[in-house]
C-alpha positions in Angstrom: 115.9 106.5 84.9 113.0 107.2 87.0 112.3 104.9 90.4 108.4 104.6 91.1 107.5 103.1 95.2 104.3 102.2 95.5 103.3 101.3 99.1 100.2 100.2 100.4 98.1 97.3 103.2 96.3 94.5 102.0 92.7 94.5 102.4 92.1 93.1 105.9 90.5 89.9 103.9 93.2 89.6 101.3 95.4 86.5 102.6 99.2 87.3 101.5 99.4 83.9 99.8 96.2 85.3 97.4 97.9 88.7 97.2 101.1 87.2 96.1 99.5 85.1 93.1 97.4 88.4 91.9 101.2 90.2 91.7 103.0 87.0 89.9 100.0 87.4 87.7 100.3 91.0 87.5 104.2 90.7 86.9 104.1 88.5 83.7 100.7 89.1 82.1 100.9 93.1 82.4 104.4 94.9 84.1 106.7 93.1 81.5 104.9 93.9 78.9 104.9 97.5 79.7 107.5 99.7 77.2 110.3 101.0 79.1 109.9 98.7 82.3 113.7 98.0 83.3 113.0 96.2 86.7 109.8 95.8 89.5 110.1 93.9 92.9 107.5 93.5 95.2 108.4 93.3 99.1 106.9 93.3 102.6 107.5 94.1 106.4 106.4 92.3 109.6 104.3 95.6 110.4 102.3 94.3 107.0 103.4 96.9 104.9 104.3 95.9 100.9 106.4 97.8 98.4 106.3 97.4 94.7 109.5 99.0 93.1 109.4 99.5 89.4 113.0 100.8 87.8 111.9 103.2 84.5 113.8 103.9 81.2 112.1 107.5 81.1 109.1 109.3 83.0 107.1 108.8 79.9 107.5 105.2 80.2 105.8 105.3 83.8 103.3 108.0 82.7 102.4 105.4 79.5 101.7 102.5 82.3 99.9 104.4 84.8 97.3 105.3 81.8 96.6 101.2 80.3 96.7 100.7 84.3 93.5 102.1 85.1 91.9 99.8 82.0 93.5 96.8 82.6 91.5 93.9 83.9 95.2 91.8 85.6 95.8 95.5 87.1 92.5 95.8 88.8 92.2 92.6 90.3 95.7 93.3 91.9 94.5 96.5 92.9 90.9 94.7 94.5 93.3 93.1 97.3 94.5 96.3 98.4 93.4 99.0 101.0 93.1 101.9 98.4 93.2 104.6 101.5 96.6 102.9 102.3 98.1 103.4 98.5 101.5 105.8 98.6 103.0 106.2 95.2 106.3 108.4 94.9 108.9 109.0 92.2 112.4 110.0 91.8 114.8 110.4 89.3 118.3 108.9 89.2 121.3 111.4 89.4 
């Protein structure tokens, strides 16, 4: 299984309450419907720091949804609320 962080800021106009509409809509209109998707939770910090993890079958699974990501119109409007220069992706592989 494969673990894929994504951390990142809002936008400094992106209200959290907006934000957390964009990812419900996000979560059932794209992630779930991505093959191989096992799990994805989205959190945050008081410094204003969020944290998507998503829980992959394989590495191709991830690799599948990172590609339908960039043409996705749910995917970019999540992505408009976000402070691109902020965005950290990592992944690691369960042992």
């Amino acid at each position: 299984m494969v673990i894929e962080l994504m951390q990142f800021r809002l936008r400094p106009e992106t209200r959290a309450q907006d934000f957390l509409q964009a990812d419900h809509r996000l979560q059932t209109e794209f992630a779930y419907l991505q093959p191989g998707l096992l799990r994805r939770t989205t959190a945050s910090n008081e410094g204003g720091e969020w944290l998507v993890v998503d829980l992959w079958r394989t590495a191709g699974d991830a690799d599948a949804c990172a590609e339908r990501w960039e043409q996705d119109q749910v995917a970019l409007a999540f992505m408009a609320l976000i402070d691109a220069s902020s965005v950290r992706v990592q992944r690691f592989s369960t042992v």
